[in-house]
GUMI-289434 format. One record per residue (C-alpha): x, y, z. Coordinates in steps of 0.1 Angstrom, whole numbers, plus 5000, padded with zeros to 4 digits. Layout:
% residues N
XYZ
...
//
This chain:
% residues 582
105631083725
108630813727
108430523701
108830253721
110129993692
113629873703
112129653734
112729383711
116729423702
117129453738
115129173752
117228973725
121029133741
119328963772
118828593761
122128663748
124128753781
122328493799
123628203777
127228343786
126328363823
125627943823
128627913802
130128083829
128227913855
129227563844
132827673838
133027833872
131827483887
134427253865
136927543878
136427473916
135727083909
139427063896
140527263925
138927023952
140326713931
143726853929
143626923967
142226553974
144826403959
147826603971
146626504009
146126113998
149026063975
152326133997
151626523995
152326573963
153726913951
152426843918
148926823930
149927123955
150927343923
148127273901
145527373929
146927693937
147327753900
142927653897
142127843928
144128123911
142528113879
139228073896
139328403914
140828573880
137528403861
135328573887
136628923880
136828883840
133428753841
131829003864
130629213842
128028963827
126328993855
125829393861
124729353827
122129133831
120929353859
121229683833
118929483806
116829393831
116129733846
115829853806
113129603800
111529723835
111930103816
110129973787
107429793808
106730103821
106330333795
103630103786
101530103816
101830493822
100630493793
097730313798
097530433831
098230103846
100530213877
100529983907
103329863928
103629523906
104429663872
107629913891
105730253905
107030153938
107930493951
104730683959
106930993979
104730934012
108031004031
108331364018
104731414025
104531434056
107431644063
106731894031
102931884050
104832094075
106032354055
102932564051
099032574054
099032624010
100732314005
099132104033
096132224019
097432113980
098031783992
094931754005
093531833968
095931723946
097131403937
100631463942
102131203965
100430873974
099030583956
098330683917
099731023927
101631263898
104931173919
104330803919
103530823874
106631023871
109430953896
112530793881
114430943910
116730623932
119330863955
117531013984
119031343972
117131323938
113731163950
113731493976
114431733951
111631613926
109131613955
110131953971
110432093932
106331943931
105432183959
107632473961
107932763938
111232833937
112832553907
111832783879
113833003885
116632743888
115732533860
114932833834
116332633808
115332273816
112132263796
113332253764
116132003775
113731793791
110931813759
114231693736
115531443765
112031263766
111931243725
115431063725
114930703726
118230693749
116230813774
115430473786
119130383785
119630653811
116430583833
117930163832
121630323847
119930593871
118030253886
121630133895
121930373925
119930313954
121230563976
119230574013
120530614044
118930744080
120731084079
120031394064
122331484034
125331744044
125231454072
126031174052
128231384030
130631524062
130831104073
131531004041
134431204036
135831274074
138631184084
140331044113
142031254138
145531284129
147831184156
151431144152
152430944178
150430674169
151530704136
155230654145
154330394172
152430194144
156130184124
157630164153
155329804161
155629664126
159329674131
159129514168
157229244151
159329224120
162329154147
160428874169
159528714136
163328724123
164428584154
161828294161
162728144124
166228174127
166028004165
167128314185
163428314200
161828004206
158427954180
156028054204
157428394208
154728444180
152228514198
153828804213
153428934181
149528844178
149329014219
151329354206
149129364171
145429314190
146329544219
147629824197
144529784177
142529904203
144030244208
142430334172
138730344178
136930604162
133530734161
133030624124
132830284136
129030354147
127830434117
126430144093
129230124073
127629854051
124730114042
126630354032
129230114011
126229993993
125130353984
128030423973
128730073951
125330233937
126230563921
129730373909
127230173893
125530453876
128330633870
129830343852
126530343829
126630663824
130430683809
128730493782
126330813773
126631133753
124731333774
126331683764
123031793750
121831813787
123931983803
128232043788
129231913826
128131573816
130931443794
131931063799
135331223807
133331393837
131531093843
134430833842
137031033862
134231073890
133630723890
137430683892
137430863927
134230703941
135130343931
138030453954
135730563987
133730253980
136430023984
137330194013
133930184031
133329794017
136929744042
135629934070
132229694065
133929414067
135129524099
131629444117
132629074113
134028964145
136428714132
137628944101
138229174123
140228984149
142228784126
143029064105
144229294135
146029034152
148429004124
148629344109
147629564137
144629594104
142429964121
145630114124
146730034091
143630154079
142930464093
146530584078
145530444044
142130614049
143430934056
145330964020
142930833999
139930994009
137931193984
137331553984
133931673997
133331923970
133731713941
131231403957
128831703965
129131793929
128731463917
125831323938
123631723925
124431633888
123031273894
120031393912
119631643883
119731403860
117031143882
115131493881
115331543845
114531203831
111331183856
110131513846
111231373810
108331103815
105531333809
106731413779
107831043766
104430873773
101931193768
101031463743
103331753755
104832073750
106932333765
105132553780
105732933775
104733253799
102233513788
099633723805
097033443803
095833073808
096132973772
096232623763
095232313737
094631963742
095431973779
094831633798
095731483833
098131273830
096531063859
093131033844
092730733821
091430833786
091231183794
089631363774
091631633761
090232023769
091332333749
090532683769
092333043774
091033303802
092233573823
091133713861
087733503866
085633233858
082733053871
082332663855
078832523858
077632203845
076031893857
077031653882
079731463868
080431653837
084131693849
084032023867
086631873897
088731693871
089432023845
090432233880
093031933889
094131903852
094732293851
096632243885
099031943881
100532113844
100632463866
103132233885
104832033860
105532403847
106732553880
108832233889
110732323853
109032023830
106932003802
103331993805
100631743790
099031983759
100032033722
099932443731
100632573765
101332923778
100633093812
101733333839
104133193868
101633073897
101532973931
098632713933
096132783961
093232493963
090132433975
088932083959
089131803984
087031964019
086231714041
085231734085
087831634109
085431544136
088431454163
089431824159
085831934156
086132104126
083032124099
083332034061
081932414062
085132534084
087832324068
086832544032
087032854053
090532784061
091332684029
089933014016
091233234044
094933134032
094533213997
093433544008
096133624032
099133434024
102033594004
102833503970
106333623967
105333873939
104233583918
100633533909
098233323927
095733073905
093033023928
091132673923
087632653941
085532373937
081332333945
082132703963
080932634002
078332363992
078832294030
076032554042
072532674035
071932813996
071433214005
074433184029
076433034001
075333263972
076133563997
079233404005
080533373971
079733673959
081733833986
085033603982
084633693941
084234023945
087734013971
089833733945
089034003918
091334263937
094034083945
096533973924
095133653911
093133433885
090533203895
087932963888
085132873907
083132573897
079232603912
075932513910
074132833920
073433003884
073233383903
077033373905
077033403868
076133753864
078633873889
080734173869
083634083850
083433683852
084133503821
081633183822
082132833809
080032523817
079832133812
077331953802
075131603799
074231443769
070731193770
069830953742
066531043722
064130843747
065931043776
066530693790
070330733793
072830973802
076631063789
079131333792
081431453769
083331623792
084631903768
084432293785
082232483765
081532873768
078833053785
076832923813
075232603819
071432593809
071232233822
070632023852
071031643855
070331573897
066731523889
067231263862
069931093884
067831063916
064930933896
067230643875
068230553911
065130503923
064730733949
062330943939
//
């Protein structure tokens, strides 16, 4: 777990930079006072050059103030965003995660489309907190760019980033121990990267070009030297004055022969996406992050930034082209689009190295949110092995959770009392199987287990406007686990209060049945129940929960620690006498 004692230092860099920023405040203000006085008094006192001089010298020094100082500013937003880091650290930690204290992104937008993607993970969604308010995605994203908050919610539900991230675990355990960690999270909350077009989309606009077309190249020279001619000729008195305009006619009616389909895009979107990973690659430069991964060098990070700075400036122009009178003014005297577009076309970047850019970024927001667990938790890296082995294992969602040791293999069936924390061990067990497969760290001291594809059956409830029972939705949910494909990879088969939605015989039948098929396929399972004859099924390993009462048998606790052998306890009666219904 991350020691969390240098809040302090940094909230005092803070007070710090925003003394200089009303130093620079209040000499910005004297600065453009002077400039107005010196401009007063060269239009009331005979137009004097003097005053003339010293206001373009104030109006110069002004705008040179303005880019020295800058960089007071993006700092304050940086020491901001690391006291926002800090902040929460501290409420994950406590489990206080609400919109207020910074958990804004709850991943709802990759819900529904990832929904689409199969009945298993529709149906895990359905059972698992993974997206949504107080979700696993919502406690751990640290994810800004589109790119990166996708690829920590697909990497949530799909199976295949262990395989790619084979050696992230162990980066990611020593990456959440490194108090630098926040440093990185505070830059990574510079980019904001969101646009309304899928990725290779955005990429391809970013860095098209126009269409190349040589006659309008050579008719731009050729129009910059007609209007370098009319412009000779009306100062010298060859052409009278107004002969200008021709000039401003030529430069607005070339202009429009250089319309392009980039124009329709939202330009200033997409410059302030890119403004945001400059921003957090200009952070970064500042971080030894080598240890991660050998790519990120702040050689790699500051020659990247070098080329993006470049695009954005170019996309902040094309912006500023939305502004009628910009534009207008601009084009009448410089023919400005097709100035543009030939300036454009030389300095745009290359595709492959943004693509490889914007991946080692979203690696990096993937990284430092899976990073989380391990920062504000009790974590390990979790190894493989023939079984479910594991110490200490908690949900990270669960407030106070109490922490569970337990190792099986093929089958079990978990008894115990109504709330005794039955559903809540078969969620824990299920959101560390996915921490593993997305390539993190899991929330135990010891952890080891085969690769798994999740199937769940936790969360049944009717959807009356499809007429489907509570008793048919957990036959669906059943049916997949038994049919779906696994991709040679095991399945862990999570079934809660097994078909409580039908008559006791049925059920008992029923579950029998559905054991006796889990236990030839290739699979582990566990089964929580309240029907005892399922625990002398053959080759079924049994654990239980249990109640605790106080010595009058007036009060009832739980101690919610998984204990072996079946559960010789019942609490319903005791609970539905308290209440007062029977």
């Amino acid at each position: 777990m991350l020691n969390l004692q240098e809040e302090n230092k940094y909230q005092q860099l803070l007070e710090k930079n925003k003394k200089t920023i009303l130093s620079i405040t209040i000499i910005r203000v004297i600065l453009a006072l002077a400039f107005i006085i010196s401009f007063i008094c060269f239009f009331t006192l005979d137009y004097s050059i003097s005053f003339l001089i010293v206001g373009i010298i104030l109006i110069g020094a002004f705008f040179v103030f303005i880019f020295l100082t800058s960089k007071y500013y993006s700092e304050e937003k940086y020491l901001k965003n690391v006291i926002l880091c800090f902040n929460k650290h501290k409420n994950r930690r406590e489990n206080n995660i609400n919109n207020s204290l910074g958990f804004f992104d709850k991943g709802l937008d990759f819900k529904r489309n990832l929904a689409k993607s199969s009945l298993r993970v529709k149906y895990l969604m359905e059972d698992i907190d993974i997206f949504g308010e107080n979700s696993l995605y919502q406690n751990i994203c640290s994810a800004k760019s589109l790119l990166g908050r996708e690829e920590l919610a697909k990497s949530l539900i799909e199976t295949t980033y262990l395989d790619k991230r084979k050696e992230w675990p162990q980066k990611i355990y020593e990456l959440g121990n490194n108090e630098r960690v926040i440093e990185l999270e505070a830059a990574l909350m510079e980019n904001n990267c969101e646009f309304d077009m899928e990725y290779k989309d955005y990429l391809a606009t970013i860095t098209r070009k126009f269409a190349e077309k040589p006659k309008r190249k050579w008719g731009l020279i050729g129009l910059y030297l007609l209007d370098l001619l009319i412009i000779v000729l009306s100062i010298i008195g060859v052409l009278p004055l107004y002969s200008l305009v021709l000039v401003i006619i030529l430069n607005l009616y070339y202009s429009t022969l250089f319309s392009d389909d980039l124009n329709k895009v939202n330009s200033t979107k997409i410059s302030n996406s890119l403004f945001g990973y400059s921003n957090c690659l200009r952070i970064l430069t500042k971080q030894d992050l080598t240890f991660i991964d050998e790519k990120y060098t702040k050689d790699y990070f500051y020659a990247e930034r070098k080329k993006l700075t470049r695009l954005v400036k170019l996309w902040q122009i094309m912006s500023y082209k939305n502004n009628i009178i910009f534009k207008l003014l601009l084009n009448s005297l410089f023919c400005f689009e097709g100035l543009f577009q030939q300036v454009y076309n030389k300095m745009i970047v290359d595709v492959y190295s943004l693509d490889q850019t914007f991946n080692l970024i979203s690696n990096l927001e993937n990284m430092v949110s899976l990073s989380n667990v391990v920062a504000d938790y009790e974590a390990c890296v979790p190894k493989n092995s023939e079984k479910i082995n594991f110490v200490n294992l908690i949900n990270p969602l669960v407030k106070n959770c109490v922490p569970n040791s337990f190792n099986y293999q093929n089958g079990v069936v978990l008894t115990g009392s109504n709330m005794s924390g039955k559903t809540t061990f078969l969620r824990t067990i299920a959101i560390n199987i996915i921490l593993k497969m997305a390539g993190g760290c899991v929330c135990a001291s010891e952890f080891s287990s085969p690769n798994y594809e999740v199937y769940t059956s936790l969360r049944v409830k009717d959807e009356m406007s499809e007429g489907v029972s509570t008793f048919y939705a957990e036959i669906a949910k059943i049916r997949e686990m038994l049919s779906s494909n696994s991709d040679n990879l095991k399945k862990l088969c999570l079934i809660d209060e097994i078909f409580k939605g039908t008559n006791t015989l049925d059920r008992i039948y029923g579950a029998t049945k559905l054991i006796e098929k889990l236990q030839t396929i290739n699979s582990d399972f566990l089964v929580s129940t309240h029907d005892f004859e399922l625990c002398d099924l053959n080759n079924i390993d049994n654990y239980h929960f249990s109640e605790l009462y106080d010595d009058l048998y007036t009060k009832i606790s739980f101690d919610y620690k998984i204990k072996k052998g079946k559960s010789v306890s019942t609490n319903a009666i005791f609970l539905l006498k308290s209440s007062g219904i029977i």
